[in-house]
DOMIGU-340101 format. One record per residue (C-alpha): chain; residue in one letter; residue number from 0; x, y, z. Coordinates in steps of 0.1 Angstrom, whole numbers, plus 5000, padded with zeros to 4 digits. Layout:
BEGIN
   mol   type   seq     c1     c2     c3
     A      A   NUM      X      Y      Z
...
//
This chain:
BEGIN
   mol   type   seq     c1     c2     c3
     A      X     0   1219   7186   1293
     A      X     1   1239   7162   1310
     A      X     2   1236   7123   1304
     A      X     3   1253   7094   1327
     A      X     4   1257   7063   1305
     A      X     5   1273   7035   1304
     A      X     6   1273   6992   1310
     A      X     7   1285   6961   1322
     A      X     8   1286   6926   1307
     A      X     9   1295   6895   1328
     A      X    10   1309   6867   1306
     A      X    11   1321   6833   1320
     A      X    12   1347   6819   1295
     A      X    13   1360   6785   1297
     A      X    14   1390   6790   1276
     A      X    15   1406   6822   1259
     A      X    16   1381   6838   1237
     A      X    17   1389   6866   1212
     A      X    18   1358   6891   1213
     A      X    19   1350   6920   1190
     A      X    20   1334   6946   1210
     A      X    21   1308   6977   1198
     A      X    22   1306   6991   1228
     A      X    23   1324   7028   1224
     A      X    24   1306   7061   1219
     A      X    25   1303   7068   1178
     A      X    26   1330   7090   1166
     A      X    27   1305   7117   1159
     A      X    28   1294   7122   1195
     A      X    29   1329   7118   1210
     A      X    30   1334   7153   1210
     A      X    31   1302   7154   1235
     A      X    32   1319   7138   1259
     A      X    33   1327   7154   1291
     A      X    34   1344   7119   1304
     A      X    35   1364   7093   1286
     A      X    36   1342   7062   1276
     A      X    37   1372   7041   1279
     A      X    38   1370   7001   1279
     A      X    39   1370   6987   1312
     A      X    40   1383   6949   1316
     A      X    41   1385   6929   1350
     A      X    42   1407   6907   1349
     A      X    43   1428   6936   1329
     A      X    44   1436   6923   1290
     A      X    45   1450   6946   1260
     A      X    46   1421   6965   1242
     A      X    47   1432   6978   1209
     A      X    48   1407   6997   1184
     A      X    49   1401   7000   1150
     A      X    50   1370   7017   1126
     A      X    51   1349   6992   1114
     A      X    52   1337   6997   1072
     A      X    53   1309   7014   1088
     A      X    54   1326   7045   1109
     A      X    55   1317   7024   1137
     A      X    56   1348   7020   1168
     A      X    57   1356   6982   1175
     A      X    58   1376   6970   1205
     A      X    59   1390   6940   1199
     A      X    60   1405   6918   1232
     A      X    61   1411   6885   1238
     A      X    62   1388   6871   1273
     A      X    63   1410   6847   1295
     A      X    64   1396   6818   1315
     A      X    65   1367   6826   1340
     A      X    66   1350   6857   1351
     A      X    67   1354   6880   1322
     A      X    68   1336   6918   1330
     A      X    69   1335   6942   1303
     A      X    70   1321   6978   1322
     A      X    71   1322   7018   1307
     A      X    72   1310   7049   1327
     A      X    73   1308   7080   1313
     A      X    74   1286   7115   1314
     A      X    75   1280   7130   1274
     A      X    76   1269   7167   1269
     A      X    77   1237   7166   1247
     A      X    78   1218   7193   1235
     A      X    79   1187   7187   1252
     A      X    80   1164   7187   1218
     A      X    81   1136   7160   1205
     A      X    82   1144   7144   1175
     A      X    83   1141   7165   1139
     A      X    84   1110   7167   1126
     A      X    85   1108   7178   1091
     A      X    86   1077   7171   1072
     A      X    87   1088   7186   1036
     A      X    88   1121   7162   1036
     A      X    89   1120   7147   1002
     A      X    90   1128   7113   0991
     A      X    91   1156   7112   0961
     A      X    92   1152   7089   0932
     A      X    93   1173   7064   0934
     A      X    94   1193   7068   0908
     A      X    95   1204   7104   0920
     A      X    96   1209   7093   0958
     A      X    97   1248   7094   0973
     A      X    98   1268   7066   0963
     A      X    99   1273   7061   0998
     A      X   100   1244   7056   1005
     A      X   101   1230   7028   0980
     A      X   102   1240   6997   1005
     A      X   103   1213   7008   1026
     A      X   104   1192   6999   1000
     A      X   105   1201   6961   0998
     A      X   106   1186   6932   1012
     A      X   107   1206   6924   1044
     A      X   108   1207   6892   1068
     A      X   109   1176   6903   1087
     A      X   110   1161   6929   1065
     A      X   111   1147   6904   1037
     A      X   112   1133   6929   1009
     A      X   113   1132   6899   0985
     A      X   114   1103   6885   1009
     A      X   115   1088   6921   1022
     A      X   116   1089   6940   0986
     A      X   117   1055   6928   0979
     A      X   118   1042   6936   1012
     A      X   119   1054   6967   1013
     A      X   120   1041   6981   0979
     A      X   121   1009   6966   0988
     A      X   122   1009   6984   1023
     A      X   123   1022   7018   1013
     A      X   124   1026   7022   0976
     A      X   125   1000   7046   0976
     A      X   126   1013   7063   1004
     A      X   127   1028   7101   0993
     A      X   128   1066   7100   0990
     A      X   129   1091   7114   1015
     A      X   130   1088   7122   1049
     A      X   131   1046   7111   1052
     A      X   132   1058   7075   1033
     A      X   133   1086   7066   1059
     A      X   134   1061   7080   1088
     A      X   135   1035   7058   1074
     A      X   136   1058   7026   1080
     A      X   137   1070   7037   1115
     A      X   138   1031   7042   1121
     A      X   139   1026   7007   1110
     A      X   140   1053   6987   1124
     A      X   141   1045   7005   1160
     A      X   142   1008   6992   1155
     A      X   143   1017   6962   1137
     A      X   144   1044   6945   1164
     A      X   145   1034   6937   1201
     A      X   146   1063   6945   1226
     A      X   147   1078   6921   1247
     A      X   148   1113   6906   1260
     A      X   149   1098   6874   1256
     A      X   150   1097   6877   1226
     A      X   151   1136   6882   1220
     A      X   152   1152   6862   1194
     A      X   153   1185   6869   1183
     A      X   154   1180   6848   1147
     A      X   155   1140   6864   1139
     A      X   156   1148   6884   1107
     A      X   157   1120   6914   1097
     A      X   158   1099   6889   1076
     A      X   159   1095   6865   1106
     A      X   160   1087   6899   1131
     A      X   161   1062   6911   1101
     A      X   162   1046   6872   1104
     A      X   163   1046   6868   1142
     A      X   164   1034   6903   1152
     A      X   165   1057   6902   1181
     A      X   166   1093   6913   1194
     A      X   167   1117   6940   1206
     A      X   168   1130   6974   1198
     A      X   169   1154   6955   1169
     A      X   170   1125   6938   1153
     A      X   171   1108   6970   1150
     A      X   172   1139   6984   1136
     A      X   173   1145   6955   1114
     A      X   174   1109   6955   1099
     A      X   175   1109   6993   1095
     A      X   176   1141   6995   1077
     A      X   177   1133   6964   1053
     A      X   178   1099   6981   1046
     A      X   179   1120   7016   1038
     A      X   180   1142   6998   1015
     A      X   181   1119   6980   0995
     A      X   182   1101   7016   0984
     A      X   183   1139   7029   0976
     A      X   184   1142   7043   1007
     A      X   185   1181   7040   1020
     A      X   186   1176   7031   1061
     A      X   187   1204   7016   1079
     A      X   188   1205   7002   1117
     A      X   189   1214   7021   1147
     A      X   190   1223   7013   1180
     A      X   191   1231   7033   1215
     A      X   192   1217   7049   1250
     A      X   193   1184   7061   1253
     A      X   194   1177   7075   1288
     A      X   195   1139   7077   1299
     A      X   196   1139   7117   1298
     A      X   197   1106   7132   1292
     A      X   198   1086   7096   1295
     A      X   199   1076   7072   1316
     A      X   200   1107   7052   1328
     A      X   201   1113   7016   1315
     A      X   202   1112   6986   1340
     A      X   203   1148   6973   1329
     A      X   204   1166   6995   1311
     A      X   205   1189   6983   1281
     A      X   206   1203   6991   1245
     A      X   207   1184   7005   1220
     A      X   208   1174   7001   1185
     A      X   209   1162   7024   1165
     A      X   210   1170   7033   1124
     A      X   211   1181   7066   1105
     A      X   212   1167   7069   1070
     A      X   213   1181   7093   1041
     A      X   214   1153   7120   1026
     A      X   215   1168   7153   1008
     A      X   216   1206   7157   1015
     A      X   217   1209   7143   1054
     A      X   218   1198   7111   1076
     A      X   219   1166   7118   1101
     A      X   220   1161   7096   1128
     A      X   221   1133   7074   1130
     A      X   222   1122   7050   1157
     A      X   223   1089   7029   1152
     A      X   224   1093   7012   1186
     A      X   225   1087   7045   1208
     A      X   226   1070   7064   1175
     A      X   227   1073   7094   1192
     A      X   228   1101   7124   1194
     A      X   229   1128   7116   1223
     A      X   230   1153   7135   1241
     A      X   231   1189   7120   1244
     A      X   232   1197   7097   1223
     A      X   233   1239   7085   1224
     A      X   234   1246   7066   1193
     A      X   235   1272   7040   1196
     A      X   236   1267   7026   1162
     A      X   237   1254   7023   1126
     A      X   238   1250   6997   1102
     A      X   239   1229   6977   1078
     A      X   240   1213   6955   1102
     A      X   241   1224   6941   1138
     A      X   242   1249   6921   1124
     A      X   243   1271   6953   1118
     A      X   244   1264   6964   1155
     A      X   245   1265   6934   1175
     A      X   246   1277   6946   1210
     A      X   247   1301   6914   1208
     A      X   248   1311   6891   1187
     A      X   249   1326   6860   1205
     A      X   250   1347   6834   1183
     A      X   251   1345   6806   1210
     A      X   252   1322   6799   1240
     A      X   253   1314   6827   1267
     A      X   254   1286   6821   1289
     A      X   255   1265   6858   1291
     A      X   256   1258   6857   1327
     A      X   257   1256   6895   1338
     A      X   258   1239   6923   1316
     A      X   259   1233   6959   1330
     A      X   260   1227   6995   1313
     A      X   261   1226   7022   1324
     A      X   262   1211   7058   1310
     A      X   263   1198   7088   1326
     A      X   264   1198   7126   1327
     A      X   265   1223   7143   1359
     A      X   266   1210   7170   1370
     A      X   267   1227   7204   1366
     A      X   268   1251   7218   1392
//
């Protein structure tokens, strides 16, 4: 399977603004990649790279005065398979998990397991360990959280999503991965292209959210949003929250005026 991807963002700067940019293809789909996802800039500025603590690709620039337009297009090789199911996956004490994996057990800036610990034992600590515990919180959030842009809110943490009952794919995420850590479950954040193949298409289509959660010796997606297998997913990035993934991080003021994504399956020549 074939998948065209890519963006652009329209920001309107008033004065130089350095920008940290998340925005690249992760490094373990680049080798997917039938054409480069390479960093478009108009007007054309310097974009150097570095990996983030995280594995994650950065592009750092520095915005001029004005229009600023940040654009990728690119078509990724993907196997064409749902996400793995694997019902016997085990969860590992947590005193014999990876070291590498132990900060995805931590409280985070919108995963609050200091306010959702109780919760959570109360909600699932019955709940049989493994792959049926982390199903039974996707299940839950899914149910639990009403969908809608409106409801976007780029400082609601998981507590605030689990209060209100309302928000987008992050807070699904957010909630799901808080409720995963507080039963000693390491889940961390992801980010990337999901393309409509297989369902129903999305009015507007955008960035997605979803979370990766370690059972036995591996991470398995997981994705209470959509709570269902899906075909296609193109990770850009990974992290403990959406502070680690933010698509940019601007250190002065730059007006978001233009946002589009784009994600869908080409067919086969």
């Amino acid at each position: 399977m074939r998948i065209k991807a890519g963006f652009e963002v329209i920001y309107d700067c008033p004065e130089p603004v350095p920008m940290l940019l998340t925005l690249s293809v992760h490094p373990s789909r680049r080798g997917d990649l039938e054409t480069p996802d390479w960093l478009k800039t108009d007007p054309v500025v310097e974009v150097r790279q570095y990996r983030d603590g995280f594995g994650n690709i950065v592009s750092r620039v520095l915005a001029p005065p004005g229009r600023f337009t940040l654009s990728a297009d690119f078509v990724i090789r993907d196997t064409g398979l749902v996400d793995d199911y694997a019902p016997d996956a085990i969860q590992i004490a947590a005193h014999n998990l990876p070291d590498e994996t132990l900060v995805y057990l931590l409280g985070s800036r919108y995963c609050e397991t200091d306010r959702l610990s109780d919760i959570a034992w109360g909600l699932f600590g019955e709940t049989p360990l493994g792959w049926a515990r982390v199903q039974a919180i996707v299940d839950y959030v899914h149910e639990h959280i009403a969908f809608g842009y409106e409801h976007a809110c780029a400082t609601k943490g998981a507590y605030e999503a689990w209060e209100s009952g309302q928000g987008v794919c992050r807070d699904y995420a957010h909630l799901a991965i808080a409720f995963c850590r507080c039963m000693n479950i390491p889940a961390r954040y992801c980010t990337g292209y999901l393309p409509d193949i297989g369902v129903p298409p999305v009015p507007v289509m955008d960035f997605c959210a979803w979370m990766e959660v370690w059972l036995g010796d591996r991470w398995y997606t997981f994705d209470a949003r959509n709570n269902q297998p899906r075909i296609g997913r193109v990770l850009i990035a990974t992290g403990r929250d959406a502070t680690d993934v933010a698509i940019a991080n601007t250190f002065g003021r730059a007006d978001l005026t233009g946002f589009t994504v784009v994600a869908k399956e080409l067919a086969e020549s």
